[in-house]
Structures are given as structure tokens and as C-alpha cells.
KENU-907262 format. One record per residue (C-alpha): residue number from 1; x, y, z. Coordinates in steps of 0.05 Angstrom, whole numbers, padded with zeros to 5 digits, always signed. Last residue first. Layout:
+-----+--------+--------+--------+
|   k |      X |      Y |      Z |
+-----+--------+--------+--------+
| NUM |      X |      Y |      Z |
...
+-----+--------+--------+--------+
END
This chain:
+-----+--------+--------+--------+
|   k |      X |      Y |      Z |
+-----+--------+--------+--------+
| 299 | -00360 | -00217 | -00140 |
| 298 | -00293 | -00189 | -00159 |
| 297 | -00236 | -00237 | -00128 |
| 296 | -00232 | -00286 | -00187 |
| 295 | -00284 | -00273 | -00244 |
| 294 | -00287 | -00223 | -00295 |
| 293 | -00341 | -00185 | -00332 |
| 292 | -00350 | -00133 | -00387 |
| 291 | -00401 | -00078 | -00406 |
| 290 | -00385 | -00045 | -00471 |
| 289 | -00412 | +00025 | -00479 |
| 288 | -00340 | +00050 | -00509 |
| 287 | -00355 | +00126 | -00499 |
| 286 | -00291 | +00155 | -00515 |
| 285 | -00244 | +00170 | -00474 |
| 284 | -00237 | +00236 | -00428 |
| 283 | -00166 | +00270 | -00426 |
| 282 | -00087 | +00254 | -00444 |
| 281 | -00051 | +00245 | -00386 |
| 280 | -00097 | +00228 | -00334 |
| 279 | -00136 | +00179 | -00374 |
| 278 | -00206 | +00191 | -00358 |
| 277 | -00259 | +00133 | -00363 |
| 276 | -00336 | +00130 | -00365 |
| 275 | -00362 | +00062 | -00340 |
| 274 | -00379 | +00007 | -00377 |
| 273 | -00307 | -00017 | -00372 |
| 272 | -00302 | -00019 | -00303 |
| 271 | -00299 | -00100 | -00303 |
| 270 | -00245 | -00090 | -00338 |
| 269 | -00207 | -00050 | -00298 |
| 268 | -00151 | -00109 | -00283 |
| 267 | -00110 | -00137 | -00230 |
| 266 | -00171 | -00186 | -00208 |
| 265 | -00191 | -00224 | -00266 |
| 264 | -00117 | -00233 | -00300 |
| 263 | -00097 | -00253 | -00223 |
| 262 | -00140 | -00303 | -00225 |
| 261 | -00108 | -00335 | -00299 |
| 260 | -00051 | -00322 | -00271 |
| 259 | -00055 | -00363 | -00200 |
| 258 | -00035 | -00317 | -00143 |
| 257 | +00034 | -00339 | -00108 |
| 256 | +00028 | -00343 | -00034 |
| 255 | +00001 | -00315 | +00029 |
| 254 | -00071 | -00326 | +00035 |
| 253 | -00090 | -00270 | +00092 |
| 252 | -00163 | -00277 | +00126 |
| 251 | -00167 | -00210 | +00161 |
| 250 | -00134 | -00138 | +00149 |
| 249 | -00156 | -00075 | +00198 |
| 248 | -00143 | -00013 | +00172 |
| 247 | -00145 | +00061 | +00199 |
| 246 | -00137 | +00116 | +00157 |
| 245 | -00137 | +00194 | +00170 |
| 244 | -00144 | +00244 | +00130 |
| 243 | -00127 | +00331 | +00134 |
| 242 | -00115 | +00335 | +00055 |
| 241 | -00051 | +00366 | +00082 |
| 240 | -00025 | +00317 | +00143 |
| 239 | -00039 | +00244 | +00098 |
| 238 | -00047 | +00197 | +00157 |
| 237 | -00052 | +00120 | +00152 |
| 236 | -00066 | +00075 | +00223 |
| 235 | -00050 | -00002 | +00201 |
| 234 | -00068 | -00061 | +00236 |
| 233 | -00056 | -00132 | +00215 |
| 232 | +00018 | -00115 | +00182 |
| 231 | +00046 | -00181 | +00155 |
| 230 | +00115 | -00218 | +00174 |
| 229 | +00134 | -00277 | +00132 |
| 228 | +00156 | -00349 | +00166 |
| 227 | +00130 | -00381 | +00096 |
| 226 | +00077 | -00426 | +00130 |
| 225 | +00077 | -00397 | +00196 |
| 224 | +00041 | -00328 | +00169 |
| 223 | +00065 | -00275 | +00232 |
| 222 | +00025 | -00222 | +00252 |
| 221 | +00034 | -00143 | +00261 |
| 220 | -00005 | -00094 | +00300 |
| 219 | -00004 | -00014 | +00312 |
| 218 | +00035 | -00010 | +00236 |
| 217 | +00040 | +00069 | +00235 |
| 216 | +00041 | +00098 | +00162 |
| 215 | +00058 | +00172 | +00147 |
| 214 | +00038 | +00218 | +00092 |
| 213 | +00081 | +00273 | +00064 |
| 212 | +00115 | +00302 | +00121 |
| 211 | +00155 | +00357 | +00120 |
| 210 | +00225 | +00343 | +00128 |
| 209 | +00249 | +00401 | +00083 |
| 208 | +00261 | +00352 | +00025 |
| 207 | +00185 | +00326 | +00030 |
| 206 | +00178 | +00269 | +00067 |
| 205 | +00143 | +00206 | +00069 |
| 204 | +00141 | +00161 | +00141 |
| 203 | +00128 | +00095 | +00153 |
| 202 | +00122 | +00051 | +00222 |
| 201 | +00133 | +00005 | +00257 |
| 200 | +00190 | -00040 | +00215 |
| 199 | +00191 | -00109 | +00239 |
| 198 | +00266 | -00121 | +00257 |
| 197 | +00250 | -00160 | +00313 |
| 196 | +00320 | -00185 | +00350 |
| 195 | +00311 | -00173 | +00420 |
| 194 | +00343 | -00101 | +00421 |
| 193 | +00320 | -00094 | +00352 |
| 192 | +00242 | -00079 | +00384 |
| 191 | +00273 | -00043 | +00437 |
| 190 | +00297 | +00007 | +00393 |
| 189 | +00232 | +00010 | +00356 |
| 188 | +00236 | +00011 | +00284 |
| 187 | +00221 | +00068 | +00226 |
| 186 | +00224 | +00060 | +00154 |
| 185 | +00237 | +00136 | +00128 |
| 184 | +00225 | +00158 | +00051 |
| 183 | +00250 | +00225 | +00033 |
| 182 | +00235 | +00265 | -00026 |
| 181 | +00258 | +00310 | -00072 |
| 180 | +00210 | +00334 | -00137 |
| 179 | +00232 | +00299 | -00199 |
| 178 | +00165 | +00293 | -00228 |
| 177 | +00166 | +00223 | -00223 |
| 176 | +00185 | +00230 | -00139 |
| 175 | +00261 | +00236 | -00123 |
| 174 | +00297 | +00193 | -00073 |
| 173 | +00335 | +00198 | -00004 |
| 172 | +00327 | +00125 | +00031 |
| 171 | +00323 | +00133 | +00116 |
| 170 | +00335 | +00076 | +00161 |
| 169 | +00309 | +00101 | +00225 |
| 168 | +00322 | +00076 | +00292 |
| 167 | +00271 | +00096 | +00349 |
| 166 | +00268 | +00108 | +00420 |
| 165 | +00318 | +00152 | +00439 |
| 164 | +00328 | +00175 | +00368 |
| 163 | +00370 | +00148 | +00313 |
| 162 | +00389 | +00162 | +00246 |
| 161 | +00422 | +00110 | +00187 |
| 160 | +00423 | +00129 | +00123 |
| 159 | +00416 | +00096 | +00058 |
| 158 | +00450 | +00093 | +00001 |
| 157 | +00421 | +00046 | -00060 |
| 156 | +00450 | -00017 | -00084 |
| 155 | +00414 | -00058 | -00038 |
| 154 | +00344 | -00040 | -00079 |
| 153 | +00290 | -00053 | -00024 |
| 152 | +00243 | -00100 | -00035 |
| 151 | +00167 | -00086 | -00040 |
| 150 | +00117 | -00136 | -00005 |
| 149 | +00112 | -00107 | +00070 |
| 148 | +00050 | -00070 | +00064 |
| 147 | +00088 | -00009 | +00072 |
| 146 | +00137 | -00022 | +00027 |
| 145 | +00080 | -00035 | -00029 |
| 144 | +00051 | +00043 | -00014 |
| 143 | +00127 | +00071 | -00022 |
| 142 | +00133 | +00041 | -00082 |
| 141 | +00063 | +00066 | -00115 |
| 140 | +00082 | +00141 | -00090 |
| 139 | +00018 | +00176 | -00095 |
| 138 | +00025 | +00256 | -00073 |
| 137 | -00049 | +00274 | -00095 |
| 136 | -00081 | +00310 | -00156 |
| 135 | -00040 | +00272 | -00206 |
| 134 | +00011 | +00308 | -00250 |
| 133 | +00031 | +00272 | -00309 |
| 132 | +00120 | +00264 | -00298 |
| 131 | +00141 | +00213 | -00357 |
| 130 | +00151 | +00173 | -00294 |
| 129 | +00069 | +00177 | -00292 |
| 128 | +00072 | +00165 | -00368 |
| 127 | +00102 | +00106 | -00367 |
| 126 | +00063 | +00076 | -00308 |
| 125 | -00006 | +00080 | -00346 |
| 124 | -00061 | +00129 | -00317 |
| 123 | -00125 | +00115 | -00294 |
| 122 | -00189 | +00158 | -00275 |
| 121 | -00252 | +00114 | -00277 |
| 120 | -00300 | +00175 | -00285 |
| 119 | -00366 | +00205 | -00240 |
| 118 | -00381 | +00258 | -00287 |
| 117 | -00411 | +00280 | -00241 |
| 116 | -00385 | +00284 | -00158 |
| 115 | -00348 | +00238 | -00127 |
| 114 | -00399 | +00180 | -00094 |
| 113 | -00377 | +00124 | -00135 |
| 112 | -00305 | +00133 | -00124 |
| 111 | -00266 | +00102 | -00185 |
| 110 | -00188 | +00086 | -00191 |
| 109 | -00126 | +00069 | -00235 |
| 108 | -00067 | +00049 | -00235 |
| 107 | -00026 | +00022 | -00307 |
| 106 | +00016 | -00017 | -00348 |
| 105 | +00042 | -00071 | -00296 |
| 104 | -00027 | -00068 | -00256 |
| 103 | -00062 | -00026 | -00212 |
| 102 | -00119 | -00022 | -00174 |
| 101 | -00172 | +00019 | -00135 |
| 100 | -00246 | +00012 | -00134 |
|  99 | -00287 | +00055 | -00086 |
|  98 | -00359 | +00043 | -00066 |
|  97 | -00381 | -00019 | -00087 |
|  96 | -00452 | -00038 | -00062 |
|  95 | -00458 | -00092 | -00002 |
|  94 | -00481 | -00042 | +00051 |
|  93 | -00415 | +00001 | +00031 |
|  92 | -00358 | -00034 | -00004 |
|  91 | -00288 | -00026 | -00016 |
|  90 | -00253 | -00053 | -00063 |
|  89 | -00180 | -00055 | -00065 |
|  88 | -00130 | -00087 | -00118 |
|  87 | -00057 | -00089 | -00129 |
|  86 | -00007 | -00116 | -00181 |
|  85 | +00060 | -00078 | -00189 |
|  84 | +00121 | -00126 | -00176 |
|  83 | +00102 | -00163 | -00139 |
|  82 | +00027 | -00178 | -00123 |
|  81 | -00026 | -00148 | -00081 |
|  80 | -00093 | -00169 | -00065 |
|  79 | -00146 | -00128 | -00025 |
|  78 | -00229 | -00145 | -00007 |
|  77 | -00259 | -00082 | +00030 |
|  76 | -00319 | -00066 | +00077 |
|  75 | -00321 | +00004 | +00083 |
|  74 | -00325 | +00056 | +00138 |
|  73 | -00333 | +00126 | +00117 |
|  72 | -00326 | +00190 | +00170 |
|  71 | -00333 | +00259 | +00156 |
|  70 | -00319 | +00315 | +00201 |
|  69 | -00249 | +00337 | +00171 |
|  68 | -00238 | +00272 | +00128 |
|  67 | -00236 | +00206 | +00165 |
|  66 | -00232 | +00139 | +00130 |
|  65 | -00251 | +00071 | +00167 |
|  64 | -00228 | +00010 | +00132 |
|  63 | -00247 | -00062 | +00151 |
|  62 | -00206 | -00112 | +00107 |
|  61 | -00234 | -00185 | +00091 |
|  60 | -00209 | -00233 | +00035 |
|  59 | -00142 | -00211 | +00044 |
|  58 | -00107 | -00239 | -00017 |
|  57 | -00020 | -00245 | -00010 |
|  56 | +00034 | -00235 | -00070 |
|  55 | +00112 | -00253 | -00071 |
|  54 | +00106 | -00252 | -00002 |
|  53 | +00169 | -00286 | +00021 |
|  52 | +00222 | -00246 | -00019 |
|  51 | +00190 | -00188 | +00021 |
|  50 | +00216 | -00216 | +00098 |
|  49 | +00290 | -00228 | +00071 |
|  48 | +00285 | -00159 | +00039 |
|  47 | +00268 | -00126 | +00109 |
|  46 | +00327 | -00160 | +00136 |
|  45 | +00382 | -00137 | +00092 |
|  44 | +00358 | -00071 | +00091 |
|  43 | +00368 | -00062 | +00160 |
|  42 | +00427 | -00101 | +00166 |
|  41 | +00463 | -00059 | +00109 |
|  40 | +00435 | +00006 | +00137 |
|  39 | +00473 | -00020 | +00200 |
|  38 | +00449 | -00037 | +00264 |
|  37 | +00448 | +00005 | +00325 |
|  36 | +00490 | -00038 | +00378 |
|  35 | +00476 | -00096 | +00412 |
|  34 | +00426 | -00120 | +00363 |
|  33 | +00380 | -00186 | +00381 |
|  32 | +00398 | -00249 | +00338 |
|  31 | +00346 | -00265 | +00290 |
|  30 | +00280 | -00310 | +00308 |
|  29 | +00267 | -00349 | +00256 |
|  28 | +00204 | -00393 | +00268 |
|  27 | +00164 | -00318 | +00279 |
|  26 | +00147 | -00300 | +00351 |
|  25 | +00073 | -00315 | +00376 |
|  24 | +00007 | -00279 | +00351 |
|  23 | -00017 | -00333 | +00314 |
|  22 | -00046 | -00335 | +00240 |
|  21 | -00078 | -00401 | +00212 |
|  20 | -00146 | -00379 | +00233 |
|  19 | -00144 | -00319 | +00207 |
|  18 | -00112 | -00250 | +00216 |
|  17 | -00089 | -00184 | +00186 |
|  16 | +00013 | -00069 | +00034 |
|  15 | -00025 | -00005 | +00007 |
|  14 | -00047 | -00029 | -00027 |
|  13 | -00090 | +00005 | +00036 |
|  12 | -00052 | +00070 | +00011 |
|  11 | -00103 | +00069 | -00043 |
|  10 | -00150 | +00087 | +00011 |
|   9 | -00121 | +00144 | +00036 |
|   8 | -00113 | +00170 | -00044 |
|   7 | -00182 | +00152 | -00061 |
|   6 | -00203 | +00197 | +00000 |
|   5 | -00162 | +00258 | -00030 |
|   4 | -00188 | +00248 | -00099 |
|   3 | -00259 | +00245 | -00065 |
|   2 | -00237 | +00315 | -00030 |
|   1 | -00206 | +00345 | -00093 |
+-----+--------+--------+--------+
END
């Protein structure tokens, strides 16, 4: 449970800054500041304008450090993310790979080399996650792409609208693939929409009493002057009852459509396949002992 735990923080890297084309200075469209709270409309509005310019992004360096309890892990990490489902993290230790996350349209999976024997690749295809397979930790793929700022909202949903002295929440009432209630909450700074930024600062999971699931506060955000998008470069991740803590720190974003025959390297487990592998919803495969390679961002 703790290594499941730990792959869950970090998958959270995907979900979801800086290099030399990066600035901190305001993005070339600068909306109108808000006189009054804005509308769930607005809100959601807004935060799909700033998706439907990321249709996928590589950060070619990410620092993570995870704390559990009394244990610490900092990794050296490579992530990619594309709409509507692709996403890729490893993390590495001294130059050795120490966690491997991903997912693709048919499936998620992930590998911590240091969990204890027998050390699997545990994936599980999308269909049968809605189909309601149980996973060992609350993973909400959407919620994980909202917070990196690639997901879109769906305009035809209901959303409410809550404030607080400080803050303005837009808040979307859903259910998770086992039909259990939950609330998703995209939180922004009053004074932040007072001058027209409507960069999201945080994100917040819920249970239906309010509880909170797992939370993600963006500390720093940065701007890619190419396509005017808004990326997270900091990012603090806290899951309350498996007691972790996340901080991230992205560099070297390429913002932009990933070339297929790339992304066919690096949205797949492939390169896992000598590995054993567990599919959540039906047991331990069978030993394949076939070792394949790919190219693109695993090297």
C-alpha cells in the first residue's frame, strides 16, 4: 500500500516549468479584470480557451520530491502529456529508473522498482476502470489532466459558483467509476480575477461530505509566448489519508503537437514488457519473456 500510495503522488505529476523561451511577464492576451464574481460560464469559458492551446507539451526536466511519513524521495523525471489520454512520467534515481507511470487511450499503468516482490507492471485498460475495478488509491485520470492545465471542461455540465474572502471557486459535482460522489473544486484568487488572470491556483478533490481527496496548489505559473498558453511551473500535491506530500518543479516545456510515430514510443509500456505484469482486473499474466525497445522520450 505505501509504494501504491507513492505511485499515486507521482502519477498526479501527469499530472498536468521553465526554459529559455519562458518569461515570467503577463500573457499577450490579457482579459478584462472582473468587477463582480464571474460566472461559472466565464470561468469555464476561460480555462477551455487556455486547454485548446496545449493539445500536448514534453518537459524534458521535472524535479520531484515525495514525502511519506518520515521518508523522503527526490527523483529526476522526464513527463509528456497529450489530449485526450496520453501521459508519461519517469522518474529516476542516480540515473536508474525508479518509477514509470503512463497511460494511453486503452490503458494506465505503473511500476515502482523498489515495491516489494513480485515487483509487477500493474495496468489496467480504461474500460474496465469505468466498468468500476477497484484500484488501491483514489486516481481520477481527469482530474490529474485539469490540473496540469490540458483537460477541457465539458460546457454542458452544471457548475457552481462559491466564494470566500479570498477565493472563488468553481465547483463541478461528479461521480468517480465506481459511482462513489465526488466533488472537484478549481480554485482562483480574488485578486487574481480582479486584474483579469483567470489562472486557476489551486485544485481540490472531494468526497461528498467535503472531505478532501487530494488537493493541488499551483505556487508558480509561466506563460509559453508562442501559443499564449498558461503552464503550472511549481506544483505542491497532497493526498490527506496516505499522509503524502508532492512538490514539482517542471523545466524545459515544448508546447505543441507530439509527432505519432514519438508519441507511439513514449505513451506505451512496451519497453516494460520484460517485466512481470498485473492487470488489475483480471490477475498476473503470463510470463511473456520478451524484451522490447522504443525510442522517443525513453532513453
Amino acid at each position: 500500500m505505501r509504494y501504491m500510495a507513492i505511485a499515486l503522488g507521482l502519477t498526479a505529476a501527469l499530472l498536468p516549468t521553465a526554459c529559455n523561451n519562458f518569461r515570467n511577464h503577463p500573457p499577450p492576451e490579457q482579459v478584462r479584470g472582473f468587477d463582480r464574481t464571474p460566472t461559472a460560464e466565464q470561468l469555464v469559458r476561460h480555462l477551455n480557451h487556455n486547454a485548446q492551446r496545449v493539445q500536448g507539451v514534453e518537459y524534458q526536466r521535472a524535479w520531484i520530491d515525495v514525502k511519506q511519513g518520515n521518508d523522503t524521495v527526490m527523483l529526476e523525471s522526464l513527463l509528456a502529456c497529450q489530449k485526450p489520454r496520453n501521459f508519461r512520467l519517469i522518474g529516476r534515481a542516480v540515473g536508474n529508473r525508479e518509477v514509470d507511470i503512463g497511460s494511453n487511450d486503452q490503458e494506465f499503468w505503473y511500476w515502482i522498482k523498489r515495491a516489494p516482490e513480485p515487483n509487477y507492471v500493474y495496468y489496467c485498460s480504461h474500460e474496465d476502470f469505468r466498468r468500476g475495478v477497484r484500484l488501491p488509491f483514489p486516481f481520477q485520470p481527469e482530474w490529474v489532466m485539469e490540473a496540469l492545465g490540458v483537460a477541457s471542461y465539458d460546457e454542458t455540465k452544471k457548475y457552481e459558483v462559491r466564494e470566500t474572502p479570498r477565493t472563488v471557486e468553481l465547483i463541478e459535482r461528479t461521480t468517480t467509476p465506481q459511482g462513489q460522489p465526488v466533488r472537484k473544486v478549481t480554485v482562483f484568487d480574488r485578486g487574481q480575477l480582479a486584474t483579469g488572470r483567470v489562472q486557476p491556483a489551486g485544485y481540490v478533490l472531494q468526497d461528498a461530505s467535503g472531505r478532501e481527496i487530494a488537493s493541488a496548489k499551483v505556487a508558480d505559473i509561466q506563460y509559453d509566448p508562442a501559443t499564449g498558453a498558461v503552464l503550472p511551473r511549481r506544483v505542491q500535491l497532497v493526498w490527506p489519508a496516505e499522509k503524502i506530500e508532492m512538490t514539482m518543479k517542471l523545466e524545459g516545456p515544448r508546447v505543441g503537437p507530439i509527432d505519432p510515430q514519438r508519441a507511439a514510443g513514449i505513451f506505451s509500456r512496451r519497453d516494460l514488457a520484460s517485466l512481470p505484469s498485473y492487470d488489475l482486473a483480471r490477475g498476473p499474466d503470463a510470463a511473456s519473456g520478451r524484451v522490447e525497445r522504443t525510442g522517443g522520450l525513453l532513453r
